[in-house]
C-alpha positions as YAML, in Angstrom:
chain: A
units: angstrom
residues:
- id: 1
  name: UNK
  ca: [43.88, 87.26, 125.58]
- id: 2
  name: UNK
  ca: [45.00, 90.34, 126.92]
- id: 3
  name: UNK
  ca: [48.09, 92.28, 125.53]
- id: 4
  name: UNK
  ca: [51.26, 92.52, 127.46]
- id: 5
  name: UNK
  ca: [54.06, 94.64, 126.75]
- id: 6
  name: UNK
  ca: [56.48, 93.08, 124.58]
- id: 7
  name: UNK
  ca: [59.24, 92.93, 127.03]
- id: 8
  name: UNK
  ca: [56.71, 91.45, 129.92]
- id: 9
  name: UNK
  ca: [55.89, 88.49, 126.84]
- id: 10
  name: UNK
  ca: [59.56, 88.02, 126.47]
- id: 11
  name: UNK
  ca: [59.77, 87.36, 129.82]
- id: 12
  name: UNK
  ca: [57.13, 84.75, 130.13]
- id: 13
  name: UNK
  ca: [58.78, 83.06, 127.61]
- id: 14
  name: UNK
  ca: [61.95, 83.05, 128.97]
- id: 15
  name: UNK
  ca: [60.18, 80.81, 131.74]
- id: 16
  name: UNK
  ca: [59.87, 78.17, 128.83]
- id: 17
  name: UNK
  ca: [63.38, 78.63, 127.23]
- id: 18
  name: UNK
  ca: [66.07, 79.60, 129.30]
- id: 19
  name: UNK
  ca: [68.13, 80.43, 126.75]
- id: 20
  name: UNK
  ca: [65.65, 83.76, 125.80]
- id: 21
  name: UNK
  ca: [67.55, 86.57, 126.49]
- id: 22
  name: UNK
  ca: [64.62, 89.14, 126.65]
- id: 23
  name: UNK
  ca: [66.86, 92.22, 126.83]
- id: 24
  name: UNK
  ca: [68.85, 90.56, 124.09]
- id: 25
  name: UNK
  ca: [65.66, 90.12, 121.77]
- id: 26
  name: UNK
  ca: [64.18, 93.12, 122.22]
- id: 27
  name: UNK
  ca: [68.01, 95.31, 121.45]
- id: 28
  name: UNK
  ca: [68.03, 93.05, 118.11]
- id: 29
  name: UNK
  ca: [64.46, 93.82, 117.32]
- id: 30
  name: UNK
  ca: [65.43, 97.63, 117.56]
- id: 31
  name: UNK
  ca: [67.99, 96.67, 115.73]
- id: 32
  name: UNK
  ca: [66.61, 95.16, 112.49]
- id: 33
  name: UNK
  ca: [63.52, 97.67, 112.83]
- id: 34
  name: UNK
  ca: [66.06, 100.38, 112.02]
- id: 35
  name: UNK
  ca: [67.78, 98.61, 109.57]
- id: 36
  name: UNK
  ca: [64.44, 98.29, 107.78]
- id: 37
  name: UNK
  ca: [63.91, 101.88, 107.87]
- id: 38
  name: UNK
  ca: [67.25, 102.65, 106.62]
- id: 39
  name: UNK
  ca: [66.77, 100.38, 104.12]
- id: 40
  name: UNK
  ca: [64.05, 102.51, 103.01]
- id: 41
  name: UNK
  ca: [64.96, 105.41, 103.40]
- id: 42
  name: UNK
  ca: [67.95, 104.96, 101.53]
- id: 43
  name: UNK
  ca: [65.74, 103.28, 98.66]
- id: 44
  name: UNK
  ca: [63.89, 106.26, 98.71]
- id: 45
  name: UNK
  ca: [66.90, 108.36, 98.44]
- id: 46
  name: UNK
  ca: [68.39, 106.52, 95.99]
- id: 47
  name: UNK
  ca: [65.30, 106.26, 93.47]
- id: 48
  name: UNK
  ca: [65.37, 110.08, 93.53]
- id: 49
  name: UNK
  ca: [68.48, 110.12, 92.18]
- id: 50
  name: UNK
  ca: [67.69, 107.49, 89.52]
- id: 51
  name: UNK
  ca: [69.91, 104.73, 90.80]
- id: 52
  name: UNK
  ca: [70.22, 101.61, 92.64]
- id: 53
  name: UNK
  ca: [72.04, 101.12, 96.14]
- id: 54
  name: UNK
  ca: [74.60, 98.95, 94.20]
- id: 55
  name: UNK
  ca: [75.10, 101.11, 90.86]
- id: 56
  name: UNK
  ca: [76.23, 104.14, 93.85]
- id: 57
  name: UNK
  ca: [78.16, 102.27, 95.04]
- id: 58
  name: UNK
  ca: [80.54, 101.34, 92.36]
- id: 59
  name: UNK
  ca: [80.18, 105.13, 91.17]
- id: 60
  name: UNK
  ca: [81.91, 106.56, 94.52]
- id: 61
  name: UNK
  ca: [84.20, 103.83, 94.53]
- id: 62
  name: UNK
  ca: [85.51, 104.75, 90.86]
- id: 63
  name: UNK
  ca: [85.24, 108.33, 91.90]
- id: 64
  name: UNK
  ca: [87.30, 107.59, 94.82]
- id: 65
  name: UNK
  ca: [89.84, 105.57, 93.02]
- id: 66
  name: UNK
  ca: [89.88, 108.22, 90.10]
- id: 67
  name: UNK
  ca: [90.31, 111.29, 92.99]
- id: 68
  name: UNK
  ca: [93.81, 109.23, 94.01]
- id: 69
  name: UNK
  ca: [94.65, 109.23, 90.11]
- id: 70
  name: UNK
  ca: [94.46, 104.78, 90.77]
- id: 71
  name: UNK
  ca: [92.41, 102.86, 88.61]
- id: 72
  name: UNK
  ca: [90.21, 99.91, 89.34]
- id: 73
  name: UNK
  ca: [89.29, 96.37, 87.93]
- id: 74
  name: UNK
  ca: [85.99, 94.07, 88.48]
- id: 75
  name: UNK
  ca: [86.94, 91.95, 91.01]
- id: 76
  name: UNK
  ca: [88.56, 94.98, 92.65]
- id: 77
  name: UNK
  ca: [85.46, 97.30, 92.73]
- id: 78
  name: UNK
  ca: [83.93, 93.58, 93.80]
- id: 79
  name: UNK
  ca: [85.90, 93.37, 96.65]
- id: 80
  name: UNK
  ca: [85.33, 97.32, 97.56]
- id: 81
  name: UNK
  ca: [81.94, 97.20, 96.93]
- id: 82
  name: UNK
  ca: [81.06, 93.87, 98.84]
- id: 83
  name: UNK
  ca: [79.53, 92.25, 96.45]
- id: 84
  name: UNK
  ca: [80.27, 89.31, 94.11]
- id: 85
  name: UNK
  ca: [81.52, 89.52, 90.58]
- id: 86
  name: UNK
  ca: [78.45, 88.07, 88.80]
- id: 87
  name: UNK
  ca: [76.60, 91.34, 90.50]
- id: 88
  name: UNK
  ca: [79.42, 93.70, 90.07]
- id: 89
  name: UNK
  ca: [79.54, 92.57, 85.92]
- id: 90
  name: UNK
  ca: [75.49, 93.30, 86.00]
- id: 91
  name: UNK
  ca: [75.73, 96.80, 87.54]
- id: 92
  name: UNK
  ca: [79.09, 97.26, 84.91]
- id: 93
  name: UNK
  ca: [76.72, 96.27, 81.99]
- id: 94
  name: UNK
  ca: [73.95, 98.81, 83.31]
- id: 95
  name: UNK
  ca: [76.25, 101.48, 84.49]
- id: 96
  name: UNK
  ca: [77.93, 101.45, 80.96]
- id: 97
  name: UNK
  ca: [74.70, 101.10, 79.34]
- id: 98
  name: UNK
  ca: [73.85, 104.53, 80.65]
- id: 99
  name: UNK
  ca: [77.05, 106.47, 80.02]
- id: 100
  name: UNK
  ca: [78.33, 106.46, 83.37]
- id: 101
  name: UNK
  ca: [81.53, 104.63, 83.10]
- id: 102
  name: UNK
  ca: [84.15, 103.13, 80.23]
- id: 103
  name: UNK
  ca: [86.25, 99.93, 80.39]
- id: 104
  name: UNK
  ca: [89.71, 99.99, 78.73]
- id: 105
  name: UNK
  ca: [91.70, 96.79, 78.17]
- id: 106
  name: UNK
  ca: [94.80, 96.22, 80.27]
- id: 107
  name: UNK
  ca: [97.72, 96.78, 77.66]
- id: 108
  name: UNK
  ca: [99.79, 93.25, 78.36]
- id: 109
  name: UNK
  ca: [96.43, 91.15, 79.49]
- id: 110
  name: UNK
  ca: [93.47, 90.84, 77.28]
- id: 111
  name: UNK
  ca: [91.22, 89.23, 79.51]
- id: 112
  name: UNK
  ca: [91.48, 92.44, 81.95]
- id: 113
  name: UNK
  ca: [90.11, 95.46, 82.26]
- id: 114
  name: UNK
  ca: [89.73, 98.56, 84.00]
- id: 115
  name: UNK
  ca: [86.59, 100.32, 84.69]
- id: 116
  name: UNK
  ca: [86.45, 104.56, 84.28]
- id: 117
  name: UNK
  ca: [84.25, 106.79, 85.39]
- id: 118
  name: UNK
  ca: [82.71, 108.54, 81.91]
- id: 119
  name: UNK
  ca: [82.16, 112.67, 81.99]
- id: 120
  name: UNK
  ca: [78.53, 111.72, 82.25]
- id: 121
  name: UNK
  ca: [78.93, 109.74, 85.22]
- id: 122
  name: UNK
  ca: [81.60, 112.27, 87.08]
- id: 123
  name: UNK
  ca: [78.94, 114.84, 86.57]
- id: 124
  name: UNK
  ca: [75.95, 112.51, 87.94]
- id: 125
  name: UNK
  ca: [78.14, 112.07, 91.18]
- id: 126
  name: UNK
  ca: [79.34, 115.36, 91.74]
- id: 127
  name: UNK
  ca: [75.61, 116.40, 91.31]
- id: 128
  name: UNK
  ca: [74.97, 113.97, 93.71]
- id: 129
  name: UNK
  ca: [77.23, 113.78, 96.33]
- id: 130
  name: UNK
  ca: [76.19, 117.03, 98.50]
- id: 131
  name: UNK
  ca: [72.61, 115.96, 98.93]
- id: 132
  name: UNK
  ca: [73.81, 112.62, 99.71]
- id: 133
  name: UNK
  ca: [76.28, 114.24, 102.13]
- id: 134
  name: UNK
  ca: [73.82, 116.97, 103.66]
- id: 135
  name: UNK
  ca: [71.04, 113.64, 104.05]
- id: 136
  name: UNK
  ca: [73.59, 111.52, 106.36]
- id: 137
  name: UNK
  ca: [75.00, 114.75, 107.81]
- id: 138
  name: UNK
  ca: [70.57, 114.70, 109.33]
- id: 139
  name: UNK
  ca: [70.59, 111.41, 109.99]
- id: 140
  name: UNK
  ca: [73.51, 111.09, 112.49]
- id: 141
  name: UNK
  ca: [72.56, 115.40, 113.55]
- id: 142
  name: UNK
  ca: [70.61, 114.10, 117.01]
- id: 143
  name: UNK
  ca: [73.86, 112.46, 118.17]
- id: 144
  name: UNK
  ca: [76.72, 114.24, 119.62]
- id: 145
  name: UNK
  ca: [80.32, 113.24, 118.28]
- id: 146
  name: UNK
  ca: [80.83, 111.56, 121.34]
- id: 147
  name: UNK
  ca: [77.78, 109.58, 120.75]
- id: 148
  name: UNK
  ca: [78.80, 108.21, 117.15]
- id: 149
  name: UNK
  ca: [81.69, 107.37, 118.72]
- id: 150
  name: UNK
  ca: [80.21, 105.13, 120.90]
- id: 151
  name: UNK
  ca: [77.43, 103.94, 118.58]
- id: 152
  name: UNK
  ca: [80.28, 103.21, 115.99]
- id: 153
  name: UNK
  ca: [82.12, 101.38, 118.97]
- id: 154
  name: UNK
  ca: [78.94, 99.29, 120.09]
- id: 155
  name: UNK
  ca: [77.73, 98.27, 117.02]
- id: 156
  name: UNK
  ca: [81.45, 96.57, 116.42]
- id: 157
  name: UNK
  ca: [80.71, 94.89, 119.18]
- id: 158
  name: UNK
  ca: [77.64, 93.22, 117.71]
- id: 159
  name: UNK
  ca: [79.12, 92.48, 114.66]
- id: 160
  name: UNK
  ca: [81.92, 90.72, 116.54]
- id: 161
  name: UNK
  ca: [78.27, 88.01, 117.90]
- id: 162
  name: UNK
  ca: [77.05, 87.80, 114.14]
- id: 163
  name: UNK
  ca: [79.02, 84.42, 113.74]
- id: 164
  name: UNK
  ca: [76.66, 83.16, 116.53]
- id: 165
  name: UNK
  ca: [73.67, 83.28, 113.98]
- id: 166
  name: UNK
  ca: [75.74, 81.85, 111.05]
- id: 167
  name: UNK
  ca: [77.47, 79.16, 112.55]
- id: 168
  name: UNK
  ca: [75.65, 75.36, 112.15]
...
């Protein structure tokens, strides 16, 4: 069998289902290809550092809350984080574990809490932070800020079809 370009394949088998959208597949293809590599990447940048995707996440989001003098709860750093509670009590339990944060019972509630970044874990993030910063600051240095702007407009406009794939 000889190899055809992908797009020229798509095509064929568009002739078989109409509903193939080969300029459709091939932008989601891009698509998830870079998501994989970001995926990576940020693994990779991550692991250097010594933490998970998640556990950075809920580190800048205390560090965030902390900077506006506000403090946060579970299902609040849940919420922010986009994850569920089961997950966000896991990387609580690890992230406390470690040193990096403190949780301090609400004073009229005792089944609350809040959740506080430690010294340990203000100084892991403010080590942090500028190689994370400098790292993205690379990634997005090809495009233009006109460019991001429209990159940051089209992608909403995906995300606006990504019903299309959940929906029964």
């Amino acid at each position: 069998m000889k190899l055809v370009p992908r797009y020229e394949r798509l095509k064929q088998l568009a002739k078989r289902f109409p509903a193939l959208d080969p300029s459709a597949i091939e932008t989601c293809l891009t698509m998830l290809r870079l998501s994989n590599e970001l995926t990576e990447a940020y693994e990779a940048h991550f692991a250097r550092h010594g933490v998970s995707h998640g556990r950075f996440v809920v580190l800048v989001q205390l560090f965030a809350a902390e900077d506006a003098g506000e403090t946060l709860r579970p299902a609040e750093l849940a919420e922010l984080s986009r994850c569920s509670r089961a997950t966000i009590t896991g990387l609580l339990d690890t992230l406390e574990k470690d040193g990096f944060i403190s949780r301090t019972d609400h004073p009229e509630d005792r089944r609350m809490y809040s959740v506080h970044l430690t010294s340990k874990g203000r100084e892991f993030i403010l080590g942090m932070m500028p190689d994370h910063y400098r790292r993205i600051a690379a990634l997005m240095a090809p495009l233009s800020l006109d460019e991001r702007d429209t990159l940051r407009d089209l992608l909403a406009k995906v995300s606006s079809g990504i019903p299309a794939l959940r929906d029964p």
